[in-house]
DORO-509618 format. One record per residue (C-alpha): x, y, z. Coordinates in steps of 0.05 Angstrom, whole numbers, padded with zeros to 5 digits, always signed. Example, Ala and Ser with C-alpha at 12.3 -4.5 7.8 and 13.67 -1.06 7.14 Angstrom:
// DORO-509618
+00246-00090+00156
+00273-00021+00143
END
This chain:
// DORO-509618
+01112+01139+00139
+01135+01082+00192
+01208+01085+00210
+01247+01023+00216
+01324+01001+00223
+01349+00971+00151
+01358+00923+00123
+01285+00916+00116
+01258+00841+00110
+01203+00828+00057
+01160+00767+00056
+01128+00758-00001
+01076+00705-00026
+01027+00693-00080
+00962+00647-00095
+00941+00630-00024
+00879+00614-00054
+00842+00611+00017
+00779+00575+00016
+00723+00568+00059
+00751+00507+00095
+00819+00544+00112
+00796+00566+00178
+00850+00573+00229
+00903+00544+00170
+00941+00614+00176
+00940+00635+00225
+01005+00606+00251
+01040+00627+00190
+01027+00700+00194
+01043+00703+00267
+01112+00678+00253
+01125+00722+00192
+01097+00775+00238
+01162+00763+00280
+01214+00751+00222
+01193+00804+00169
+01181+00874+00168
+01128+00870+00113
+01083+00822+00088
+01074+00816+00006
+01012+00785-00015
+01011+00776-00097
+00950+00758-00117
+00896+00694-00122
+00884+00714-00043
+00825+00673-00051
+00806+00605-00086
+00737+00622-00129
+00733+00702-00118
+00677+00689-00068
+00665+00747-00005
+00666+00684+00047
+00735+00663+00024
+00764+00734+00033
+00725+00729+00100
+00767+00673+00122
+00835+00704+00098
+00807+00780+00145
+00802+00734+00194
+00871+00700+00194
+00906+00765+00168
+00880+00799+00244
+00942+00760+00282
+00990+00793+00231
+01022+00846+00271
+01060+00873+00209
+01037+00919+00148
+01007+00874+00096
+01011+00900+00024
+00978+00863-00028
+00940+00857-00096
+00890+00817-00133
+00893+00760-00182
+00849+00737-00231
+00817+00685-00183
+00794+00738-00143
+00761+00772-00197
+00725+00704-00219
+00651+00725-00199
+00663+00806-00205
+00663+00813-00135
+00735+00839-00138
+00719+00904-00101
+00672+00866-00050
+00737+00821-00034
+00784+00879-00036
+00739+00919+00022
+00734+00857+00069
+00811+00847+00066
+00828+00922+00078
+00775+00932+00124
+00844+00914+00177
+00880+00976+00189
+00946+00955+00167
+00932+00921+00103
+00935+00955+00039
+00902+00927-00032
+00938+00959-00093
+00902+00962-00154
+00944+01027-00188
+00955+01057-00122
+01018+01070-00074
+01031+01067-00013
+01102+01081+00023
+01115+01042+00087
+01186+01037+00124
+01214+01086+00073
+01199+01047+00010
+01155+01057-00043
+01105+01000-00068
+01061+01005-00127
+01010+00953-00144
+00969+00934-00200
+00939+00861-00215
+00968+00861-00299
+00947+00825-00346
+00963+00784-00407
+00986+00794-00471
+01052+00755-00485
+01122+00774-00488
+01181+00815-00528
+01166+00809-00595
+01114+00756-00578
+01066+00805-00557
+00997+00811-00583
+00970+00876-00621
+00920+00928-00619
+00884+00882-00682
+00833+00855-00703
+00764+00827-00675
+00734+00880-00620
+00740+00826-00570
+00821+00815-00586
+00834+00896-00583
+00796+00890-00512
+00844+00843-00490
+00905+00881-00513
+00870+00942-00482
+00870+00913-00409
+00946+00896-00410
+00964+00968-00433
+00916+01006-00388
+00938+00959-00324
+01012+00984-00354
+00995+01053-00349
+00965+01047-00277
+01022+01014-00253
+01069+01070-00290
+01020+01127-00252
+01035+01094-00189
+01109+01096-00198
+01099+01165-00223
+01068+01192-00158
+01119+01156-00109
+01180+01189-00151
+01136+01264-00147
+01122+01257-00078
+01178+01223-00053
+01239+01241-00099
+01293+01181-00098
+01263+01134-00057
+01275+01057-00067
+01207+01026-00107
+01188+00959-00101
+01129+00936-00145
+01074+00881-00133
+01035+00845-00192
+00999+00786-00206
+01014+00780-00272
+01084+00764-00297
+01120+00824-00325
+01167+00775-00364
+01178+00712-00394
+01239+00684-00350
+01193+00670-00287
+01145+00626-00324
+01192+00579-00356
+01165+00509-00334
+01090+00527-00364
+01066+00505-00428
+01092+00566-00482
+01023+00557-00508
+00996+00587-00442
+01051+00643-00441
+01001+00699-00466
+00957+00689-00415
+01017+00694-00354
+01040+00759-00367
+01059+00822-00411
+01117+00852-00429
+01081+00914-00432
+01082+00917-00351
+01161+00914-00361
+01175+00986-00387
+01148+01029-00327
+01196+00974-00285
+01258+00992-00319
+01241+01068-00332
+01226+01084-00265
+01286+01041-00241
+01246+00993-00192
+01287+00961-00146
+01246+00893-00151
+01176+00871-00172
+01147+00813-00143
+01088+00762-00184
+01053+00697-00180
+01004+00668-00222
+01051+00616-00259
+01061+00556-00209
+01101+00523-00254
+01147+00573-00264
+01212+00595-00236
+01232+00630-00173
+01277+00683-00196
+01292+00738-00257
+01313+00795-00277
+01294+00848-00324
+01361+00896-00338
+01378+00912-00266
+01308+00898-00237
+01297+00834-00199
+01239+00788-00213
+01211+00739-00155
+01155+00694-00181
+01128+00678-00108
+01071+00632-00127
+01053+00593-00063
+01076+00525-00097
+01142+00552-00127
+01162+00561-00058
+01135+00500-00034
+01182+00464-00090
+01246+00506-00074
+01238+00471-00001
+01200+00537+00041
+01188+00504+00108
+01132+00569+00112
+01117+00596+00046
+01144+00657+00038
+01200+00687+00003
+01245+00729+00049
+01273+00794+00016
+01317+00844+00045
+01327+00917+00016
+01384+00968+00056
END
């Protein structure tokens, strides 16, 4: 467990999607959020097509970040099923850390990460029904739920009333994507990755995925950043990352 002094600053950022031509593009950008932030969120889409040479680029440009990096995957990343391939490169630096259910606890906060999934929202949500290939779907978005919730679970046993922050891809509700098309809305996000948020009283939870969407949300008393690279871009981010502090 790192000490630090509080507040502690958060950058956070989604859907880099690095390609192969990106070379040198970040470096500058993680050197000066190594010098303003305290740790570095990465929320998914890391790279453009889910290809091993794009998350090359990205361990290349992550090695002048001087800060703990703490990220997960998006659905871009999983594109060719090379997910774990990409995952390895990324954290093969020693202070960066893929979620995918896990948690890790850095500067006295607790962060559990899972990609999510689909599914829709509130009473929007789609059902265990139907064709094998629908109750598949469904399945994903509740077992992504549960990973995240076994996550939270083993921050709060091993580290009883410490603050919990939360990293997805997904969106865990409908308030951050508002901008997309409501057609696309079941494929954004669940609300089923919204009860282990509020249960386990998560300070914040931070997504991308929708880049039409909005900035910020709320679910009860738990903040909601959408931190999709162009949402920030659009809110006028002279670097693109969202800064978060937590006492």
């Amino acid at each position: 467990m790192t000490e630090t002094k509080h507040p502690v600053r958060i950058a956070a950022v989604a859907d880099l999607h690095v390609t192969v031509e990106d070379k040198g593009k970040w470096t500058d950008c993680f050197k000066e959020v190594s010098a303003k932030a305290d740790i570095l969120l990465l929320c998914g889409d890391l790279t453009d097509t889910g290809d091993e040479s794009e998350a090359a680029v990205l361990y290349d440009e992550l090695k002048v970040c001087t800060i703990p990096v703490i990220g997960v995957l998006g659905n871009h990343d999983c594109e060719k099923g090379r997910q774990k391939i990409i995952r390895n490169i990324i954290q093969g630096i020693a202070n960066v850390h893929i979620l995918d259910g896990e948690a890790v606890v850095v500067h006295d906060i607790g962060f559990a990460g899972v990609k999510g999934f689909g599914g829709g929202f509130d009473g929007h949500m789609l059902a265990m029904f139907g064709e094998n290939a629908m109750k598949a779907f469904v399945q994903e978005a509740v077992d992504e739920a549960l990973h995240l919730d076994r996550a939270l679970a083993k921050i709060e046993k091993e580290h009883p009333g410490m603050r919990k922050l939360v990293l997805l891809h997904y969106s865990p509700v409908s308030e951050t994507i508002a901008g997309e098309p409501e057609q696309i809305f079941p494929f954004l996000g669940s609300s089923r990755l919204a009860e282990p948020l509020t249960r386990r009283k998560v300070t914040a939870a931070f997504h991308g995925h929708a880049h039409h969407g909005r900035l910020e949300g709320h679910l009860g008393d738990v903040k909601i950043f959408n931190v999709a690279r162009p949402i920030l871009l659009k809110a006028g981010f002279q670097h693109p990352f969202f800064m978060y502090e937590i006492d």
